[in-house]
C-alpha positions in Angstrom: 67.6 46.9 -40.4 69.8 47.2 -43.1 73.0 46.0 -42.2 76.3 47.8 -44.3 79.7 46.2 -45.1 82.5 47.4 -47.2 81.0 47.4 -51.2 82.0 44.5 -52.9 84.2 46.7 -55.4 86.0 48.6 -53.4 89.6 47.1 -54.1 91.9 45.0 -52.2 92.1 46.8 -49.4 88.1 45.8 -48.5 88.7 42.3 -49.5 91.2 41.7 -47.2 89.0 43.0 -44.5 86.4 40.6 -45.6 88.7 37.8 -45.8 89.7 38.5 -42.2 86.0 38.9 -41.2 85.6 35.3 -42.9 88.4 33.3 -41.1 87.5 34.7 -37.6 83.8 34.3 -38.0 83.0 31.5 -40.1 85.2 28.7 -39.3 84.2 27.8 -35.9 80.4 27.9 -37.2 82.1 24.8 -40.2 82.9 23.1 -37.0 79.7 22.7 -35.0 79.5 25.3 -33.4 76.4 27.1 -32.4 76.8 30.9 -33.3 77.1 33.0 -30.0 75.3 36.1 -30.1 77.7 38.8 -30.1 78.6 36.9 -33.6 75.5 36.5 -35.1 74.9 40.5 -36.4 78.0 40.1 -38.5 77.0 37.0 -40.3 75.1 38.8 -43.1 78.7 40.6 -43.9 80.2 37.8 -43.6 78.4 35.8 -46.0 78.6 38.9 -48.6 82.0 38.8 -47.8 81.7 35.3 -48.8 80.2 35.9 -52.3 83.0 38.1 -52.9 85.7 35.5 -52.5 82.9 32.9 -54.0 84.0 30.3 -51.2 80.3 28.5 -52.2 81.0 26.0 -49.2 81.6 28.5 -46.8 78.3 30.3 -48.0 76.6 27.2 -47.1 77.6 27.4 -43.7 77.0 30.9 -42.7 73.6 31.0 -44.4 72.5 28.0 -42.5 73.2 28.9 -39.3 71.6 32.9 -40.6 68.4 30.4 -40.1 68.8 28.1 -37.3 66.0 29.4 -35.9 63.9 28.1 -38.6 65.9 25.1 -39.0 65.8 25.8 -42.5 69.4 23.9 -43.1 70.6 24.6 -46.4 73.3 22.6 -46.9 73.3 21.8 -50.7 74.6 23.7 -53.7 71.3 24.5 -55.5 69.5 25.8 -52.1 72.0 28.3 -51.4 71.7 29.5 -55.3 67.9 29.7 -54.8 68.7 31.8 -52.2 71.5 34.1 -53.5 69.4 34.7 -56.1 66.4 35.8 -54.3 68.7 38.2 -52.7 70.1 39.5 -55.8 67.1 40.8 -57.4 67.0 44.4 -58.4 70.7 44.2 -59.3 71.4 44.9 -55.4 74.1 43.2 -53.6 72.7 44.8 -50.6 69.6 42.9 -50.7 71.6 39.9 -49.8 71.6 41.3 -45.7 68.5 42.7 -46.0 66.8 39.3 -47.1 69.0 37.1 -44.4 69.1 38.9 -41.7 65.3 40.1 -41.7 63.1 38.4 -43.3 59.3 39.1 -43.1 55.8 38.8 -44.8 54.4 42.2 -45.2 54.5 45.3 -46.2 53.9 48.0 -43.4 51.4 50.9 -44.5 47.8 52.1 -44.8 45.8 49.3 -46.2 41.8 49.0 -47.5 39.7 47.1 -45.0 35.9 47.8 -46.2 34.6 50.4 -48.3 32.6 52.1 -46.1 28.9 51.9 -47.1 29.6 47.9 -46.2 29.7 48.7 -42.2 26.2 50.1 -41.2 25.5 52.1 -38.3 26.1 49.9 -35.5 27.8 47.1 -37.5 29.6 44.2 -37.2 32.2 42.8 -39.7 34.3 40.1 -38.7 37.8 39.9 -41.1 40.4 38.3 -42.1 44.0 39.2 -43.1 47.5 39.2 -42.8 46.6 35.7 -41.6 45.1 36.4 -38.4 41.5 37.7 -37.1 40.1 41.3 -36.4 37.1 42.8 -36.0 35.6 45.8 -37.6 32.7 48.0 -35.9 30.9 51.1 -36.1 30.0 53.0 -32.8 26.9 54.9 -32.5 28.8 58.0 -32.8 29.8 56.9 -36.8 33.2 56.2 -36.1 34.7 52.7 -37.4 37.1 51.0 -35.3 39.1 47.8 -35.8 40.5 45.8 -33.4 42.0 42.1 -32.9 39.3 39.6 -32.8 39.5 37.3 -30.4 38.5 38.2 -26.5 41.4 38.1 -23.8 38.9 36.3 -21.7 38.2 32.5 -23.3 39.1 33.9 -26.7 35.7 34.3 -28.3 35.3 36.1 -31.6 33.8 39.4 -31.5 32.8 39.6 -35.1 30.4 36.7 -34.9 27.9 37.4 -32.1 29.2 40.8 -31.2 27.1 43.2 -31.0 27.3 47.1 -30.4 26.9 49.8 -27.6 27.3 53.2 -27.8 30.9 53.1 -28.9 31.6 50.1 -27.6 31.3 46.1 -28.7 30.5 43.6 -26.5 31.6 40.0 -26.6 29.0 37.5 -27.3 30.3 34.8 -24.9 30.3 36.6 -21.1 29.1 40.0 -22.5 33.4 42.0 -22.1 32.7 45.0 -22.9 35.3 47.0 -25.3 36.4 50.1 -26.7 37.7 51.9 -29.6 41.0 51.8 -27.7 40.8 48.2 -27.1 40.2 48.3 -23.1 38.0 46.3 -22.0 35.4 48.9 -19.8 33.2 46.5 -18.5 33.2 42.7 -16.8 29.1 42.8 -16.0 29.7 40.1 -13.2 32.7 41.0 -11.4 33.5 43.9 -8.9 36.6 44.4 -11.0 38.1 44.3 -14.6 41.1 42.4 -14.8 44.3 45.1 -15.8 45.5 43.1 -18.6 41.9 43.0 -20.1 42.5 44.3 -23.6 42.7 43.6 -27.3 44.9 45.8 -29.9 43.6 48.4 -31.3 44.5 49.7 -35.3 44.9 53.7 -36.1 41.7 53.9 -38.7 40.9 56.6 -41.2 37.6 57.2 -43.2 37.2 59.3 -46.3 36.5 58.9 -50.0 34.2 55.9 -49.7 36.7 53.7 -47.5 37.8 52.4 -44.7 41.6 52.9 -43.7 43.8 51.0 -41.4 47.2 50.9 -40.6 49.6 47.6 -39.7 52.9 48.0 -39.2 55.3 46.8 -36.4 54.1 47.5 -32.8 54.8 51.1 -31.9 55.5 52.0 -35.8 53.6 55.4 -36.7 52.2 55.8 -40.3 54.6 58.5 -41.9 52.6 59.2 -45.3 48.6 60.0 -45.5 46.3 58.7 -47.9 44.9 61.6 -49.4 41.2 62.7 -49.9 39.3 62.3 -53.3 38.1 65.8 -54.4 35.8 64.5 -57.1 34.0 63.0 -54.6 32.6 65.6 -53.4 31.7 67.0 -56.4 27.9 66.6 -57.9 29.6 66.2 -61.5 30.8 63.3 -60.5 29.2 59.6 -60.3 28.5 57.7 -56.9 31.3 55.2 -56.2 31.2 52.2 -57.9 32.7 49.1 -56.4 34.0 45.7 -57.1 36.7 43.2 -55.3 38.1 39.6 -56.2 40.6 37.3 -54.5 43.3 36.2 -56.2 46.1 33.7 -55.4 49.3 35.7 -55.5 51.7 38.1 -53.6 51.5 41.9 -53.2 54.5 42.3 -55.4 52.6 41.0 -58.3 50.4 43.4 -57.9 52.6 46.4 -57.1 55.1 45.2 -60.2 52.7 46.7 -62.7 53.0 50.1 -62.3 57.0 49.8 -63.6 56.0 47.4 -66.6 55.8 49.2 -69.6 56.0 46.2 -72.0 52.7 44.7 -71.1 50.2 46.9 -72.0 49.8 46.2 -75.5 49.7 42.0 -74.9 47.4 42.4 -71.9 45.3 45.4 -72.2 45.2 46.5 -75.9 47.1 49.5 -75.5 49.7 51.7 -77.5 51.7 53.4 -75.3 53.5 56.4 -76.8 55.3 57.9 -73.4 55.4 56.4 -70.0 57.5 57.7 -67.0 57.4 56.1 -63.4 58.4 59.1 -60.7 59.4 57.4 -57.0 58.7 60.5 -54.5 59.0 58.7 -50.5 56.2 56.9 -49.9 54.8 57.4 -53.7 55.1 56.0 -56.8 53.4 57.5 -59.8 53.0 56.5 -63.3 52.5 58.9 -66.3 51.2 57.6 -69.5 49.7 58.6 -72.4 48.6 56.1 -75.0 46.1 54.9 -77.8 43.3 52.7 -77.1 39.5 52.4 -78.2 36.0 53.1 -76.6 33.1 50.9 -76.2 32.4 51.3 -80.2 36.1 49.8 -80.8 37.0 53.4 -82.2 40.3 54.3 -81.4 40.6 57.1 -79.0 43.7 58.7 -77.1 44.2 57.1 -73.4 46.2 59.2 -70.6 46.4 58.6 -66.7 48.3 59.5 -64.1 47.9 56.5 -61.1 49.6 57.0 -58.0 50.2 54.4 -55.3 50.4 56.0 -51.4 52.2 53.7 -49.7 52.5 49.9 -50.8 48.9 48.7 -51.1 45.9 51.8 -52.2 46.5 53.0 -55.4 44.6 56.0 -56.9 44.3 56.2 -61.0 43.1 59.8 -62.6 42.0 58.3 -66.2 41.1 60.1 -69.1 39.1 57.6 -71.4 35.9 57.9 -73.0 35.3 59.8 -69.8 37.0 60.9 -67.6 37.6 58.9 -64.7 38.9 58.3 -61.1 39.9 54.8 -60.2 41.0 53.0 -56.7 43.0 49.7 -56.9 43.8 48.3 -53.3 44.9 45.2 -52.6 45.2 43.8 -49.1 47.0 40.0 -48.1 44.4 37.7 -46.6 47.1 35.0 -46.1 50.8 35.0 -47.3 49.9 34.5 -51.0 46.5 35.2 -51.0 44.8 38.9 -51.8 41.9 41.0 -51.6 41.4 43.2 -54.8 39.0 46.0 -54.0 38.1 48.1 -57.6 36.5 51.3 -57.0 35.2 53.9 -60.0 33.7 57.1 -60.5 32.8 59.2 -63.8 32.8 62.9 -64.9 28.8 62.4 -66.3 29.3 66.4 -65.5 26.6 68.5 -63.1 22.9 67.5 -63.5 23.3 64.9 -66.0 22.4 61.7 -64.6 24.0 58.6 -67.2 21.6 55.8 -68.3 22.2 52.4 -65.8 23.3 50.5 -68.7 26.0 53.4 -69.9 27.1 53.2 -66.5 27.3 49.5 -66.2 29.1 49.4 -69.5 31.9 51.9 -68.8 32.5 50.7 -65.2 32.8 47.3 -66.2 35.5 48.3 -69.1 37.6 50.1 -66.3 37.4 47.3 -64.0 37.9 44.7 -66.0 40.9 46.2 -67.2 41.9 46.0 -64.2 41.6 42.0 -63.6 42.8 41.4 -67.2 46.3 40.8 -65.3 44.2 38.3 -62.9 44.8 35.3 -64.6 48.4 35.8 -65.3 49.3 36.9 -61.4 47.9 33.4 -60.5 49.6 31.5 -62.6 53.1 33.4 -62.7 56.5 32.2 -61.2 57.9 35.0 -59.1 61.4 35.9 -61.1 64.2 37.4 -57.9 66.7 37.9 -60.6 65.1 38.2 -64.2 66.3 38.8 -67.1 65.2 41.9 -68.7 65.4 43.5 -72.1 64.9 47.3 -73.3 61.7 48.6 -72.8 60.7 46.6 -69.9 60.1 49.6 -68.1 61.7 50.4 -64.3 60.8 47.3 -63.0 64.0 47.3 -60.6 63.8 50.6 -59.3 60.0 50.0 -58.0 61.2 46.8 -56.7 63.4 48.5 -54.4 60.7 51.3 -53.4 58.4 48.4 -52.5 61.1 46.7 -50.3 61.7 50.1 -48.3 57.8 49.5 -46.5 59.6 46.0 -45.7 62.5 47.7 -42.9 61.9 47.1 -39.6 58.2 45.8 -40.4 56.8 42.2 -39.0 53.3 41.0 -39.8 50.6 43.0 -38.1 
């Protein structure tokens, strides 16, 4: 949650209120004392209100007690600029509160858990991310279902052993029975299953060649779709061609290079001639057009239009030496750890079939495209407040759409 105070320009009128807000709140805190909790929601105003009087010793305070909790005590000069700074980014004095008073790992939304010609009929997949353990099946009836991994009973994992049912999975230690919902439906020895006998259970879509699932905080509802690939569906079009890497980073790496106009030409060879980033809700799109070359190293006009729904699945409409569909998803397997998932299809057009190696060749241009940034994500410091320069692109403004799947959100 957000939490609002007076702007920080607003004239004296809101700096005296701040100033008050400071003396009643911030002194007894400078004293030992432990904040009570009818105090602590105010402390992210008061340490903006802080800022605005620059009382740096008095930031020090409040910020440390904002994470007792943690017993993250920041009590010197240079760690409350590291984190005023982080705080800063995007030019937002807002993002002060938002960082303090709620911090978190990830990003709440619609994420890529398997493409879905790796989870056979009846299958098993056992995966990892977000940092914890879940387990993916598919029931007899084709539907995939994902749930937490680890059985309520003595905690076995029902990805390794598991095995499937009907519609349900069954624990390979004392043979729990669960379903799609997460219930257990069956103890095979006892005369009754225990009421708490569960695991949780993640809203799944399939369509277009994956597997959907949704994390968020519990009770959060998904308030975008990801939307269907038409071309799919169309015999003019190539099967799905896939590819995935893990990489050492965070999601915003990732997410940053829609907005950054300026490294296309160092990174990927490309002329841009006009770019636009559009932020609709959920969405963010970028338009380009450009100049690049084919396979032959002839130059050839380059335009796509790549949209991502949500903060982690990405679709890319590229026309190239042909015209192509692309899906870039990322998902976090630990805090700074990722899944890439690269998935491509060609306009070859109805009937024609495209020799393997013409195939090969175009699909491994797209993709590797794609992991040109790779190297540079893994060896990157992450900047809060950088310093840009004209023609960086709208690197801020998708910052701030990326933080907006961060309210209210814990890790899954």
């Amino acid at each position: 949650m957000l939490v609002r105070g007076d702007p920080l320009d607003d004239g004296e009128r809101a700096h005296e209120r701040m100033v008050t807000a400071v003396q009643s709140s911030w002194r007894p805190l400078q004293r030992g004392a432990k904040p009570h909790h009818s105090m602590c929601p105010h402390l992210p105003l008061v340490l903006v209100s802080l800022v605005k009087i620059d009382d740096e010793a008095a930031q020090c305070v409040v910020y440390r007690h904002l994470n007792h909790k943690q017993s993250e005590w920041l009590d010197s000069h240079s760690q409350w600029e590291a984190g005023r700074k982080h705080a800063y980014h995007s030019g937002m004095q807002e993002t002060l509160v938002r960082e303090a008073a709620a911090p978190t790992k990830f990003a709440k939304g619609w994420y890529l858990v398997s493409w879905s010609t790796d989870l056979e009929p009846a299958g098993v997949k056992p995966l990892r991310y977000f940092g914890k353990n879940y387990v993916l099946f598919r029931g007899e009836d084709g539907t995939a279902t994902l749930l937490d991994a680890h059985c309520p009973h003595l905690g076995a994992h029902l990805g390794y052993g598991g095995r499937v049912e009907g519609n349900d999975i069954i624990c390979p230690f004392h043979a729990w029975r669960f379903g799609a919902s997460g219930r257990c439906t069956e103890v095979p020895y006892a005369s009754r299953i225990p009421p708490r006998a569960a695991v949780k259970a993640y809203q799944v879509q399939e369509h277009s060649g994956m597997i959907l699932a949704y994390f968020g905080p519990e009770g959060s509802e998904p308030d975008y779709e990801i939307p269907h690939i038409e071309e799919m569906s169309s015999p003019a079009w190539t099967p799905l061609q896939q590819a995935h890497i893990e990489i050492a980073t965070h999601p915003r790496e990732v997410i940053e290079n829609i907005a950054d106009l300026a490294h296309f030409m160092p990174v990927h060879k490309t002329l841009i001639d006009d770019f636009k980033v559009i932020i609709d809700g959920p969405r963010a799109t970028q338009r380009s057009i450009g100049r690049g070359h084919n396979l032959k190293g002839e130059p050839i006009p380059v335009a796509s239009v790549a949209t991502y729904h949500g903060p982690a699945v990405q679709f890319t409409h590229l026309q190239w030496a042909y015209d192509m569909v692309l899906i870039n998803a990322h998902i976090p397997v630990e805090e700074n750890k990722l899944l890439l998932r690269f998935g491509v299809i060609l306009k070859a057009g109805e009937g024609v079939t495209l020799p393997p190696a013409v195939l090969e060749a175009h699909v491994a241009a797209a993709r590797n495209g794609y992991f040109e940034d790779v190297a540079i994500w893994e060896n990157k410091r992450w900047r809060d407040q950088p310093i840009f320069a004209d023609g960086d692109g709208p690197i801020a403004e998708v910052r701030k759409w990326y933080t907006s799947f961060y309210a209210d959100s814990t890790a899954p």
